[in-house]
C-alpha positions as CSV (number, residue, x, y, z in Angstrom):
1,X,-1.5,15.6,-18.1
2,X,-2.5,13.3,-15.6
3,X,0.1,10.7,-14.1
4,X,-1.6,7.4,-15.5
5,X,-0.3,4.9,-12.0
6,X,-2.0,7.0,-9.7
7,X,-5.1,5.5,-10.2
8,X,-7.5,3.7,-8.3
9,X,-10.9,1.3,-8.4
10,X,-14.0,2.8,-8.0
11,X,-16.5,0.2,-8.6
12,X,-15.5,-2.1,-11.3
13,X,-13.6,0.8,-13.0
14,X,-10.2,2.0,-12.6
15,X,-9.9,5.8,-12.5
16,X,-8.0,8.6,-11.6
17,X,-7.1,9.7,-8.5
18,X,-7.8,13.3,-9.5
19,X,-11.3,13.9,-11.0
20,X,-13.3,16.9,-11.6
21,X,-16.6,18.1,-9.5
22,X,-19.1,19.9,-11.6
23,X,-20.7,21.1,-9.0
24,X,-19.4,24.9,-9.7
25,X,-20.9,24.3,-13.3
26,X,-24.1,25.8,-12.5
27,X,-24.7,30.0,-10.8
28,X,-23.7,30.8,-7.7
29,X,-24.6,28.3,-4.7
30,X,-25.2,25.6,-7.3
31,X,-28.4,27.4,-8.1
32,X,-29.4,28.2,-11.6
33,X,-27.3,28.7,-14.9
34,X,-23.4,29.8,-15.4
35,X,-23.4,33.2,-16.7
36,X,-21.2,31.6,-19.7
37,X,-22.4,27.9,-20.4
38,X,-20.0,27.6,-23.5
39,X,-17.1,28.3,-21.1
40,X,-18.6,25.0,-19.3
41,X,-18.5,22.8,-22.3
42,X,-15.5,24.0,-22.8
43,X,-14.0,23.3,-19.4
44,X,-15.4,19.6,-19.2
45,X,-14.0,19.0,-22.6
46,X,-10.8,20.5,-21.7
47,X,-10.5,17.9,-18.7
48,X,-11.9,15.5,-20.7
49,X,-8.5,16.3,-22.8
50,X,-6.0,16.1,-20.1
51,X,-7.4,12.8,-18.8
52,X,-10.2,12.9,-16.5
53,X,-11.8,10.3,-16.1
54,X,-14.3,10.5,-13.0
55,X,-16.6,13.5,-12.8
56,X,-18.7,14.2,-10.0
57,X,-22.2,15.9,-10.3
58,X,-25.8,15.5,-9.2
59,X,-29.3,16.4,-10.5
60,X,-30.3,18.8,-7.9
61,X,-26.8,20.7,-8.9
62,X,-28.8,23.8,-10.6
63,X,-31.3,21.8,-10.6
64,X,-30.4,20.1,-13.9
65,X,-28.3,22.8,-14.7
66,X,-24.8,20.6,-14.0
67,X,-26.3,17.1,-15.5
68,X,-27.4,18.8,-18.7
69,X,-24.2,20.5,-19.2
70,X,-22.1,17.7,-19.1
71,X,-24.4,16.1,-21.8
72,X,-23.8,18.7,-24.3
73,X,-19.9,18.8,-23.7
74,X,-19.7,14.8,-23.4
75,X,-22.3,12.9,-25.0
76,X,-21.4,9.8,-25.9
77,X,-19.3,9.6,-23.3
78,X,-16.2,7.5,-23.6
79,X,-15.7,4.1,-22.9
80,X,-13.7,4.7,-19.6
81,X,-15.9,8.2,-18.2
82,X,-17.4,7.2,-15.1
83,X,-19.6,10.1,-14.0
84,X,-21.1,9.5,-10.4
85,X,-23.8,11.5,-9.2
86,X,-25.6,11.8,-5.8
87,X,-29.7,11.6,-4.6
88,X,-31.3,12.2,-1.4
89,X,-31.7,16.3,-1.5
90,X,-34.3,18.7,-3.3
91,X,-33.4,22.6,-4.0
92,X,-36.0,24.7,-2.5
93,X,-37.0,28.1,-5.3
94,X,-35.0,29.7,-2.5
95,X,-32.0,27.4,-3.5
96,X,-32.4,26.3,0.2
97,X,-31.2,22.7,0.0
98,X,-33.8,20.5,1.7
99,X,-34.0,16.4,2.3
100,X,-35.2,14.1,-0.2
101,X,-34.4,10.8,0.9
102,X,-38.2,8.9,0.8
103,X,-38.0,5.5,-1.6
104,X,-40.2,7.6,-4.1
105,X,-37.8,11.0,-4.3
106,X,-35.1,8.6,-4.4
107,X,-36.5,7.3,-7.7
108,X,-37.5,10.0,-8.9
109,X,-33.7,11.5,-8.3
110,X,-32.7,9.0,-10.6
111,X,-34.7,8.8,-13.2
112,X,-33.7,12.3,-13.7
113,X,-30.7,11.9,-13.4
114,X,-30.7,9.5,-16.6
115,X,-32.7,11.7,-18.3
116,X,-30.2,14.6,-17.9
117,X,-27.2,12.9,-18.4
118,X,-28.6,10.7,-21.5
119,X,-28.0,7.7,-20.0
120,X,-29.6,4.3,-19.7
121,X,-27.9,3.0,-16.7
122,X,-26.1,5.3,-13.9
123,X,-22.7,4.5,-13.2
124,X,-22.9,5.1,-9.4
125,X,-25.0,6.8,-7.0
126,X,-24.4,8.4,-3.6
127,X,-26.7,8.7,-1.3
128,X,-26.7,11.9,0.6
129,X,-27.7,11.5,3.8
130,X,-29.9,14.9,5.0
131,X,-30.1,14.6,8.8
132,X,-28.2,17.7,9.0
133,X,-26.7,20.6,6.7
134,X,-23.5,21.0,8.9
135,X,-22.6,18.1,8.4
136,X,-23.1,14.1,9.4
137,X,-25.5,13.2,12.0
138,X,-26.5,10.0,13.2
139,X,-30.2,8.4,11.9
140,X,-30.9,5.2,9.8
141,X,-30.4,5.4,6.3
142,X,-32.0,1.9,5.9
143,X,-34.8,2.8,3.6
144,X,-32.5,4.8,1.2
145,X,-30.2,2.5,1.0
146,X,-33.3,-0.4,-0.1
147,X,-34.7,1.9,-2.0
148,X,-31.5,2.3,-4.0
149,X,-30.9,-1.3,-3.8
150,X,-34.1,-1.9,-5.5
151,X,-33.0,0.2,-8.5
152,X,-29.8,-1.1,-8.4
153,X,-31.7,-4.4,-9.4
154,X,-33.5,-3.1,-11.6
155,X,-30.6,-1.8,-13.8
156,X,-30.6,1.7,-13.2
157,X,-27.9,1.7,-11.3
158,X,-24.1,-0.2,-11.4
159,X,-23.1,1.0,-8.0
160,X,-23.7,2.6,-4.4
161,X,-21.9,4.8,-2.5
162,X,-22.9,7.2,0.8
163,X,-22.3,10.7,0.9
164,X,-22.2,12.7,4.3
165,X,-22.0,9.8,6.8
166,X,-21.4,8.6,9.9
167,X,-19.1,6.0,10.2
168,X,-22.6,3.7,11.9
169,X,-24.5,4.6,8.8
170,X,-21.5,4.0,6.4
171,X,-21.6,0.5,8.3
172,X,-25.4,-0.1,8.0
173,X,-25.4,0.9,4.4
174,X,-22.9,-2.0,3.9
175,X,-25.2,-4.3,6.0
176,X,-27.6,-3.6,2.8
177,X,-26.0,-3.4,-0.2
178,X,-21.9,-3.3,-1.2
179,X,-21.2,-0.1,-0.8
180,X,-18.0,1.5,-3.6
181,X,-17.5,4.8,-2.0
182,X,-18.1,7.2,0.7
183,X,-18.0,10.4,0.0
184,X,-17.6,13.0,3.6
185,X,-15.8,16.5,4.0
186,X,-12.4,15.4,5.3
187,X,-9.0,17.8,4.7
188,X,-6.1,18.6,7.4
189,X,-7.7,20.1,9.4
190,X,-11.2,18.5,9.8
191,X,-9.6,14.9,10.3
192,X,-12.8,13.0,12.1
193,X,-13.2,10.7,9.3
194,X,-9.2,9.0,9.6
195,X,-10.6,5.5,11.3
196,X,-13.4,5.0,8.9
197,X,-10.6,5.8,5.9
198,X,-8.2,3.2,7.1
199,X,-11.1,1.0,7.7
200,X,-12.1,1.7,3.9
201,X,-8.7,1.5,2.2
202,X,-8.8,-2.2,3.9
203,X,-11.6,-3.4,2.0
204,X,-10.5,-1.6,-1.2
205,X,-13.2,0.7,-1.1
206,X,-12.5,4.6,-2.3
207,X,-12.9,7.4,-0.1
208,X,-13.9,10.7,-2.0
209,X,-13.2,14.0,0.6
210,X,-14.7,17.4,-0.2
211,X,-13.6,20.7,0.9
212,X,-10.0,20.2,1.3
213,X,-9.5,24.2,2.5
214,X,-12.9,24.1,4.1
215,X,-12.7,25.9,7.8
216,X,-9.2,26.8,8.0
217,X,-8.4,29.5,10.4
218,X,-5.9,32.1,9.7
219,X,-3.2,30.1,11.8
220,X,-3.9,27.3,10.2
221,X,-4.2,28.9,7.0
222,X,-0.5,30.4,7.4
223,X,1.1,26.6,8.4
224,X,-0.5,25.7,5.0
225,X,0.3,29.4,2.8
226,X,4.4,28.8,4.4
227,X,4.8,24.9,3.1
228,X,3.2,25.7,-0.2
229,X,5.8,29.0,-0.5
230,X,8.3,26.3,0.0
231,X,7.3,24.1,-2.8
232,X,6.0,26.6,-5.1
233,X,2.9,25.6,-5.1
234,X,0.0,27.0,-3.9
235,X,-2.1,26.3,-0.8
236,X,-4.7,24.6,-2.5
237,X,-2.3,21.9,-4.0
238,X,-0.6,21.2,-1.4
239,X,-3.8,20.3,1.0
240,X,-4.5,18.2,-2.1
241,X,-1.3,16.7,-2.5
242,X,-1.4,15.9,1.2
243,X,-4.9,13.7,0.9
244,X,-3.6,12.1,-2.2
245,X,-0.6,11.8,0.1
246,X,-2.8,10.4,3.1
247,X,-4.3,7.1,1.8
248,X,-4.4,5.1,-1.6
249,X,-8.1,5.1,-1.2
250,X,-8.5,8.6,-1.9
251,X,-9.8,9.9,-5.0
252,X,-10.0,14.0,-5.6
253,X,-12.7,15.6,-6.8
254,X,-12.1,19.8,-7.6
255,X,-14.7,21.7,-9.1
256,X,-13.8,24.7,-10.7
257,X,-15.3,27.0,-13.5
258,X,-11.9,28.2,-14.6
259,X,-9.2,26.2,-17.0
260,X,-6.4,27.4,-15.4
261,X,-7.5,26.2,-12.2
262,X,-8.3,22.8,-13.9
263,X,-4.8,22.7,-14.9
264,X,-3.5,23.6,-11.5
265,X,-5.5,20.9,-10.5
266,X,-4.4,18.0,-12.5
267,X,-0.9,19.4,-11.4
268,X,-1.0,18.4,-8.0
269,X,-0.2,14.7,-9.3
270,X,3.1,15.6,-10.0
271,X,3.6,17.3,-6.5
272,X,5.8,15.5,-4.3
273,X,5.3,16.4,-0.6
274,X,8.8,16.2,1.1
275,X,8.5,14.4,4.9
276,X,8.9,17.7,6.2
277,X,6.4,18.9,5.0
278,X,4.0,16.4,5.8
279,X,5.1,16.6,9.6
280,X,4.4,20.0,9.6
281,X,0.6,20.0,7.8
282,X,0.2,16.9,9.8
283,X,0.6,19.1,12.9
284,X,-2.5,21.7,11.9
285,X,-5.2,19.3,12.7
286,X,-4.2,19.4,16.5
287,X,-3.4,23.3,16.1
């Protein structure tokens, strides 16, 4: 079960600092159906079970595939689910991923996004910013960010968030609208984003990392495979236990298709990194 005081707001809402990502609901590459969508159900109910209360998903996630899932499993939703979802891509019939950011496909984004989840009102919405696949890249994302503003007022959506940002567009997002999350790849070793989380956690706003193994090398790899030996853990907990460790602001979102790994998951709340062992993981970002 999840450890109810690590928690944190998001928005108006007070979640858990370990949530679920439903991105690996749908086939392979986030394209197309699981080969076992009762297993699915099964697994968002399961986390539903042992306390999750923040899932992350998005529309273009299959396409549909995720949204309509987590319908079935969880609809209605409980009272304290927040499910936040992200706009701005398109998935190409080559399940290319491709930039969808105009006012219009913004829109559209969300409107299907209610439609799939079953909802009248979307509890927040990142805007993915699609300069670049490899990651953030500077250009304005003023005209997203009014666009969503504008649906915002209309009451389709609570809150805003950005999604694969630049710490300039993270700040002219907030020159728009109040922004409640970013959400960027960050993890020990890809640690470019440690200003703008500081900067966050100041103004009590929630920074959502993804990929905490992504780009290890095998050195790196090893620093990380010895301290989770140590704790009897595995590696994957311990990078998570070490962002949850990092800054308050953090909220974790693992995806998995599998229960156990769920479980292993939820774990990492009760893992309690010893200062050694943050020295040491600290250490493979310079590596």
């Amino acid at each position: 079960m999840l450890n109810n005081s690590s928690t944190y707001s998001l928005g108006d809402r007070i979640v858990k600092r370990i949530g679920y990502g439903a991105m690996q609901l749908a086939g392979p590459q986030a394209f197309g159906p699981p080969k076992d969508r009762k297993a699915a159900v099964a697994l968002l109910r399961e986390a539903i079970a042992l306390g999750v209360n923040h899932i992350d998903t998005s529309d273009y996630y299959g396409p549909h595939v995720t949204n309509e899932i987590i319908r079935e499993a969880l609809h209605p939703y409980a009272d304290d689910l927040v499910i936040v979802t992200k706009v701005g891509a398109r998935r190409g019939h080559d399940a290319s991923w491709l930039p969808a950011m105009s006012a219009a496909e913004l829109t559209q984004a969300v409107h299907d996004n209610l439609r799939n989840l079953g909802r009248d009102v979307l509890d927040i919405v990142n805007i993915r910013a699609m300069f670049s696949m490899m990651g953030p890249a500077e250009g304005s994302i003023e005209e997203a960010v009014a666009a969503m503003a504008e649906l915002q007022q209309q009451g389709l959506v609570r809150h805003i968030g950005v999604s694969n940002v630049t710490s300039k567009q993270a700040a002219e997002a907030r020159t728009i609208v109040s922004i409640v999350c970013v959400q960027n790849m960050y993890n020990i070793a890809h640690r470019g984003d440690d200003t703008m989380i500081d900067a966050l956690a100041r103004d009590d706003i929630a920074y959502v990392p993804f990929f905490p193994l992504g780009g290890f090398s095998p050195l790196q790899s090893a620093v990380l495979s010895d301290v989770a030996s140590e704790l009897s853990a595995t590696p994957t907990q311990v990078a998570q236990a070490w962002l949850l460790r990092r800054s308050p602001n953090i909220l974790l979102i693992p995806g998995t298709s599998s229960a156990a790994h769920l479980r292993e998951n939820l774990a990492v709340s009760e893992l309690d990194l010893p200062t050694e062992a943050v020295v040491a993981l600290n250490g493979i970002a310079g590596g």
